[in-house]
C-alpha positions, 0 to 999 in steps of 0.5 A: 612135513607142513607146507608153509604160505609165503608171506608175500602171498596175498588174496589175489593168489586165493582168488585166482585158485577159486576162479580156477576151479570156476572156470573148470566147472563151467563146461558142465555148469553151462553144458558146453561140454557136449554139442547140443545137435550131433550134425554139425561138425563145426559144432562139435568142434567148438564145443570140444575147443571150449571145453578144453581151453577151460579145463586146461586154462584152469589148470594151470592157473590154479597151478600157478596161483598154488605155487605162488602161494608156497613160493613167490616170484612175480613172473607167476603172476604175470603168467596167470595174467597172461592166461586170463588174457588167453581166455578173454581172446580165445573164443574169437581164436579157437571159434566158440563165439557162437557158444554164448555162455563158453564165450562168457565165462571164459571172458569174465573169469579171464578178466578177474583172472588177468586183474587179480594176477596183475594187481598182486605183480603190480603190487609187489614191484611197488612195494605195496599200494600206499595211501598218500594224504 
């Protein structure tokens, strides 16, 4: 049995999959995922908090960006902007400031992350963006 795109799906569902596997690959990308002095606990602690949240964010984006692809509902979409909102706070709330490319990528990402969804949520509740002259 074929899986079948659904119709309302657009490229921000595409990208969001794309930024997902981004953001899964950063904490070996930027070599967030072990500290790099073993004497500090808090290091270590921030270390394993951004690598998780990454790993585990993308996750789920990708999860629900797939999902939208086979069958679209607007909350999916808003979810995954709910996400990438996460991301964009998370380094103050989960500690890794310090961790400057932590700190970036899940800052960035979580912003396409959070516009794409929200740009497609946004786009199907009007009906599609429309040119006025």
């Amino acid at each position: 049995m074929a899986l079948k795109i659904d119709q309302k799906s657009g490229w921000q569902d595409w990208a969001n999959i794309v930024l997902a596997v981004l953001l899964f690959i950063t904490p070996w990308v930027f070599q967030f995922t072990t500290p790099t002095d073993t004497t500090g606990a808090s290091e270590t602690n921030a270390v394993s908090a951004a690598a998780w949240n990454a790993w585990v964010s993308a996750l789920v984006v990708a999860a629900l960006a797939a999902a939208a692809l086979l069958r679209f509902a607007e909350w999916e979409e808003w979810l995954n902007a709910a996400v990438g909102i996460w991301l964009v706070v998370s380094p103050w709330l989960l500690g890794y400031v310090a961790l400057a490319e932590a700190m970036w990528s899940a800052i960035v990402l979580g912003a396409l992350i959070a516009i794409s969804s929200s740009w497609k949520a946004l786009e199907t509740r009007s009906g599609g963006w429309r040119a006025t002259a």
